[in-house]
Backbone as CSV, one residue per row, in Angstrom:
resi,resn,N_x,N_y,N_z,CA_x,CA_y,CA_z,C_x,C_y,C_z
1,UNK,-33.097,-71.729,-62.216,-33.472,-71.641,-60.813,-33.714,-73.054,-60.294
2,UNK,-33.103,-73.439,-59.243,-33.411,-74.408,-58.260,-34.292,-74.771,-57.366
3,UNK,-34.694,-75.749,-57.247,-35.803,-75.942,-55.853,-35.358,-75.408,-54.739
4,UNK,-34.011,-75.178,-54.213,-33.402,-74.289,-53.451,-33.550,-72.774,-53.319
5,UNK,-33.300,-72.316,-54.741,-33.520,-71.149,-55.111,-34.816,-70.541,-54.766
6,UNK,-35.572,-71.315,-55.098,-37.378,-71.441,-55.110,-38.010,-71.006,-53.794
7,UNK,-37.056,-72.089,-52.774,-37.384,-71.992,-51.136,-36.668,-71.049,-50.747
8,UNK,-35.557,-70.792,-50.898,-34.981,-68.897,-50.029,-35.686,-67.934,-50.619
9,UNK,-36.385,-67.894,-52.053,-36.963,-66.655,-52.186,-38.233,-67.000,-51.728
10,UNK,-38.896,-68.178,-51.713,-40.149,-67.805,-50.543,-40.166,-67.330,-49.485
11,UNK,-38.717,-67.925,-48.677,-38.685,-67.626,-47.149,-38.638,-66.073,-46.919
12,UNK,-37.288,-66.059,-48.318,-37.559,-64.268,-48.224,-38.164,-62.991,-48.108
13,UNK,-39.003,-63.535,-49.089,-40.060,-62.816,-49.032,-41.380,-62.776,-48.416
14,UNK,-41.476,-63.581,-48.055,-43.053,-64.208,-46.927,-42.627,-64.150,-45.587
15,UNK,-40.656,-64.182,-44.927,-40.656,-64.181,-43.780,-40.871,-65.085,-43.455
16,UNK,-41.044,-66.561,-43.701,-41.099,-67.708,-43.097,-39.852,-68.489,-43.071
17,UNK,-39.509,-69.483,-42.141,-38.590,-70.169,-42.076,-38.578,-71.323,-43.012
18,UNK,-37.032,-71.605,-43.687,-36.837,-72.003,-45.113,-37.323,-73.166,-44.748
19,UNK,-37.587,-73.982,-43.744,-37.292,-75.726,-43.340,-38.911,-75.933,-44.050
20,UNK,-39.689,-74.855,-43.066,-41.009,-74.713,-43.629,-41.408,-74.753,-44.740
21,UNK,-40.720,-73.893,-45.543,-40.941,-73.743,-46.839,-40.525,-75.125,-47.710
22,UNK,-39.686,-75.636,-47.696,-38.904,-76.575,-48.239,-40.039,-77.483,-48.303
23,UNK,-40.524,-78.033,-46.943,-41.431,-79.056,-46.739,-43.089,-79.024,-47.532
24,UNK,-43.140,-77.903,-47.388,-44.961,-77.379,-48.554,-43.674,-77.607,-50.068
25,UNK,-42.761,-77.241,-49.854,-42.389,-77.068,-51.805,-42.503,-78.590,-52.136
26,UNK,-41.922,-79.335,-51.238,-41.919,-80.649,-51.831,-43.379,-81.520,-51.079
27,UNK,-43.728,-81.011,-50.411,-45.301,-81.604,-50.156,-46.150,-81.238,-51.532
28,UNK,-46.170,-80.174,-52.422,-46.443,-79.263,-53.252,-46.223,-80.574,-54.365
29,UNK,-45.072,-80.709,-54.173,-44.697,-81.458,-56.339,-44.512,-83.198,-55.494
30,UNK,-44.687,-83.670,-54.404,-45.175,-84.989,-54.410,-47.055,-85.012,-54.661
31,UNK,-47.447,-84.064,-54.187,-49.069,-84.003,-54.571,-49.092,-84.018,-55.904
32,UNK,-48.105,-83.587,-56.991,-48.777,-83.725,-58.365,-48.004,-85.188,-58.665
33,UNK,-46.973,-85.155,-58.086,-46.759,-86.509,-58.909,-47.341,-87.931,-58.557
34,UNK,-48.165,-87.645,-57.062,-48.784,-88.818,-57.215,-50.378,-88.827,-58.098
35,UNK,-50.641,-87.444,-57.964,-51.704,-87.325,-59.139,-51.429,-88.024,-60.388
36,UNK,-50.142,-87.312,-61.102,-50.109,-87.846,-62.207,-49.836,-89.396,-62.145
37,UNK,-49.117,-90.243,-61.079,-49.029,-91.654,-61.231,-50.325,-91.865,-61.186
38,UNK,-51.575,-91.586,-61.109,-52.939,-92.306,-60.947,-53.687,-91.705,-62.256
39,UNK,-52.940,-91.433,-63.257,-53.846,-90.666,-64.405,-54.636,-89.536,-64.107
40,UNK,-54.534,-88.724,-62.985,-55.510,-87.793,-62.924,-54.198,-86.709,-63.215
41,UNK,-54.994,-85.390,-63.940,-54.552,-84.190,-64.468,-54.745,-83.401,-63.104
42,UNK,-53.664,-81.961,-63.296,-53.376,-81.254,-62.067,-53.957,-79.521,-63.039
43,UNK,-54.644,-78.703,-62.275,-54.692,-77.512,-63.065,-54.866,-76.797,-62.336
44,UNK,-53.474,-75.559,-62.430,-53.710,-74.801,-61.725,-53.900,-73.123,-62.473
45,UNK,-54.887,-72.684,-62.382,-55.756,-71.531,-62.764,-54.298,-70.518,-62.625
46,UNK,-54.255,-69.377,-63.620,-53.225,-69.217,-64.227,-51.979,-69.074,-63.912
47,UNK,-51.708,-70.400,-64.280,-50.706,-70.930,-64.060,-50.269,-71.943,-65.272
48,UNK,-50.949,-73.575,-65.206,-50.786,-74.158,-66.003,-51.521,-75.137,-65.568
49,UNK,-51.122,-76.159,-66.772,-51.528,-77.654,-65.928,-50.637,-79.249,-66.555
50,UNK,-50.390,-79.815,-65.161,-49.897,-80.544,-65.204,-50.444,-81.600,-66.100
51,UNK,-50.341,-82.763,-67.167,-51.110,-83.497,-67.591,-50.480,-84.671,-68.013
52,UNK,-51.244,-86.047,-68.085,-50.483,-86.958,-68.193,-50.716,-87.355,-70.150
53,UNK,-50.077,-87.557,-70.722,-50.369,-87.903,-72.286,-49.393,-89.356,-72.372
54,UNK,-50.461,-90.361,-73.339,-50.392,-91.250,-73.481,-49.544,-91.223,-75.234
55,UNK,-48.604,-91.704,-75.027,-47.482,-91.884,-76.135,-47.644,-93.733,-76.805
56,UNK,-48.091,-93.507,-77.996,-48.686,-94.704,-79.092,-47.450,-95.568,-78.999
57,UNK,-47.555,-96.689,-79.130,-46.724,-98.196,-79.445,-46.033,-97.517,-80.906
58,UNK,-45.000,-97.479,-81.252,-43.715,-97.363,-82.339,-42.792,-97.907,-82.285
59,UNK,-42.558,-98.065,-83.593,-40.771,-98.662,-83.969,-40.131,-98.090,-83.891
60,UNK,-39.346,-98.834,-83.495,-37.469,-97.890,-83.405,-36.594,-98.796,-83.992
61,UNK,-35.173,-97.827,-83.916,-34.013,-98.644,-84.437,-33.023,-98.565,-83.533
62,UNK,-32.459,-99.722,-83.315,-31.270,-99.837,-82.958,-30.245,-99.560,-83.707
63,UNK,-29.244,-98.773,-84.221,-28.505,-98.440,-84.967,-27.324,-99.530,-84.988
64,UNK,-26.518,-99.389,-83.513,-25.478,-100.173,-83.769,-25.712,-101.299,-83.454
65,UNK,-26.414,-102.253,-83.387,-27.062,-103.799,-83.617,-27.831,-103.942,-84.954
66,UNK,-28.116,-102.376,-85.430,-28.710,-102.604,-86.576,-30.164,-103.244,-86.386
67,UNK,-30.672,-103.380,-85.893,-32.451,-104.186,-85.163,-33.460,-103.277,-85.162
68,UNK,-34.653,-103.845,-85.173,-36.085,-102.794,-84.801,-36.016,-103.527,-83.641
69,UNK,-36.942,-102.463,-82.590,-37.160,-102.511,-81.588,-39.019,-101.757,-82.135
70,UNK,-39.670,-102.551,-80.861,-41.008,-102.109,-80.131,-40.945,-101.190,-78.906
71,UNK,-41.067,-100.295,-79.259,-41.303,-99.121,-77.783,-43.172,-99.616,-77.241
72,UNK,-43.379,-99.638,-76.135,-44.825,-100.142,-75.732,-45.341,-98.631,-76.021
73,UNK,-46.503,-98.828,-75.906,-47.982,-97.354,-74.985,-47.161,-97.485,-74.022
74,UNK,-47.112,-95.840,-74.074,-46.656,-95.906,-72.031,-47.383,-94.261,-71.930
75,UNK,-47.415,-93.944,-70.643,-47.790,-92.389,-70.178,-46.273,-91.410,-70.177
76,UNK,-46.873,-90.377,-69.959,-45.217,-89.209,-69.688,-46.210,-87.920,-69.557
77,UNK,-45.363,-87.901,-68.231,-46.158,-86.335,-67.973,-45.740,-85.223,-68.657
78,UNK,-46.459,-84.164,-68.621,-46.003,-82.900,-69.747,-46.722,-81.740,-68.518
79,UNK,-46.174,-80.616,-69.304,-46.822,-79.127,-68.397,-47.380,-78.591,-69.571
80,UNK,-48.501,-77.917,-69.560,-49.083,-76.932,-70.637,-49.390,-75.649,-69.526
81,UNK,-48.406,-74.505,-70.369,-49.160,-73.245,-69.244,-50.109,-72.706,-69.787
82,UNK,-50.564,-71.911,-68.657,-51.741,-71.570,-68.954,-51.118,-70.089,-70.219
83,UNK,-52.809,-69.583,-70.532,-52.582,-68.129,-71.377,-51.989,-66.981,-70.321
84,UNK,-52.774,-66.824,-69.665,-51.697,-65.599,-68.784,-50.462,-65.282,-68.427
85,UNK,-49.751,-66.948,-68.246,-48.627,-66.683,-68.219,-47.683,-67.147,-69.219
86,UNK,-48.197,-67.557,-70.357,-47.564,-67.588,-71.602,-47.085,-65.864,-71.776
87,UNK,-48.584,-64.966,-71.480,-48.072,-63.859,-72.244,-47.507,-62.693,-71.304
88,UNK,-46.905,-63.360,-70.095,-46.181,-62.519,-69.249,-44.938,-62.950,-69.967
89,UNK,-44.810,-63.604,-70.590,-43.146,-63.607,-71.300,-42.970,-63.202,-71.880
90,UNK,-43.901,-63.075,-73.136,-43.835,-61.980,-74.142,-43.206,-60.483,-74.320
C-alpha cells in the first residue's frame, strides 16, 4: 500500500476531500520525522512507536579494495509496534 493508497481510502471512507487528506498524511509523517531528527521518540498508543536507536562505531570491509573501513555512531530510526496490533495479525 501507498501513501496514495492510504489517502483515497481515508477520503473514502471519512468523505473528505483527498487534497485534505494528503496534506494531514504528510503533515502526519513530517511531525515524526522532525521528532525523530531531534532525538525525541514518537508513541502512539496502540499502534506503535516510532524510535530513534543509536548504532555503535564498527568495522567493515571493503571487499573489492580489500580495506577496513570505520563506520561512525550514527542514529537510524526504527518502528516497534505496539502489542495490540502485533496480535491483530496473528
Amino acid at each position: 500500500m501507498t501513501k496514495a493508497d492510504i489517502v483515497n481510502e481515508i477520503a473514502k471512507s471519512k468523505g473528505v476531500e483527498k487534497i485534505l487528506v494528503q496534506k494531514v498524511v504528510e503533515g502526519f509523517m513530517e511531525s515524526i520525522e522532525d521528532a525523530l531528527a531531534h532525538g525525541e521518540n514518537v508513541y502512539l498508543r496502540g499502534f506503535g512507536s516510532f524510535i530513534v536507536k543509536k548504532r555503535a562505531t564498527k568495522t567493515a570491509r571493503n571487499i573489492s579494495k580489500n580495506t577496513t573501513i570505520v563506520i561512525p555512531e550514527h542514529n537510524i530510526p526504527a518502528f516497534k509496534a505496539a502489542k495490540v496490533f502485533v496480535n491483530k495479525l496473528k
